[in-house]
N, C-alpha and C positions, 0 to 999 in steps of 0.2 A: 630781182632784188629781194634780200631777207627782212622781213620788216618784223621786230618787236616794240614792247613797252618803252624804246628809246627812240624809237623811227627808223626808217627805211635807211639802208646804206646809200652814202655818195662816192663820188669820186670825187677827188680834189689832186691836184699839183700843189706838191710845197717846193719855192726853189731860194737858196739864199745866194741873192746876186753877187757878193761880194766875194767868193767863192775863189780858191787860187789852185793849181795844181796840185795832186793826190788828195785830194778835197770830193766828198759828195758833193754836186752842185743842188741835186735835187729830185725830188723823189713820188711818186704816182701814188694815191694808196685810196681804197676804199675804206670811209668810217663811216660814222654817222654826227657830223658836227666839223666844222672848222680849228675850234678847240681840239680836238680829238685827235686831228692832223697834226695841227702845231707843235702837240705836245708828244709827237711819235719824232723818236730817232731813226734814221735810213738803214743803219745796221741789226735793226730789232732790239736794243736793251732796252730795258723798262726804262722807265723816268726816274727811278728813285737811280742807278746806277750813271743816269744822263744828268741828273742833278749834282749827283758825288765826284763826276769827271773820270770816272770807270771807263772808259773806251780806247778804243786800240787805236793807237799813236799813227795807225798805217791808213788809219779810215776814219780821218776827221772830221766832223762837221761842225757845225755855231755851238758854242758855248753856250748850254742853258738857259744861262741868266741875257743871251741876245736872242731867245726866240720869240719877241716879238717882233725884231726887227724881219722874219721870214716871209717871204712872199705865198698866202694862202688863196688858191684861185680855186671855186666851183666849177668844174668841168659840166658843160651843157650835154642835158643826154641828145646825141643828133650823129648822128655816120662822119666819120675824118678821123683823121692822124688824133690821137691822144697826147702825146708829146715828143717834140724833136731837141735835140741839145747839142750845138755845133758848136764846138770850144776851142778856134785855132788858135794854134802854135807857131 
């Protein structure tokens, strides 16, 4: 782990449940903070172009102004599966 004047990085899952087909359901990411996750898009754009609804129509996720409805989970540092995501059809 990288640790500076912000703290150490974590892992976290962010997934938003409600999630429908050609939809990111949800996304793995190391930060340092739950904020920090929340406020990350799955496709990499900043927040100010996730704010302005800049994103490609092909690779949608929650609408800004619903991420707090996002589910943010602390991954435990411990050996296992990191994340599975079975979405039948």
């Amino acid at each position: 782990m990288t640790e500076n004047k912000e703290g150490p990085l974590k892992l976290f899952t962010v997934e938003w449940p409600d999630s429908s087909w050609d939809t990111y359901r949800g996304f793995v990411i190391w930060c340092r903070s739950e904020e920090e996750a929340r406020n990350t898009h799955p496709n990499g754009i900043t927040i100010e172009e996730w704010k302005e609804g800049k994103v490609l129509k092909c690779c949608t996720w929650v609408d800004y102004s619903y991420r707090d409805l996002l589910i943010v989970t602390r991954v435990k540092r411990k050996p296992g599966i990191v994340m599975s995501d079975f979405h039948n059809g």
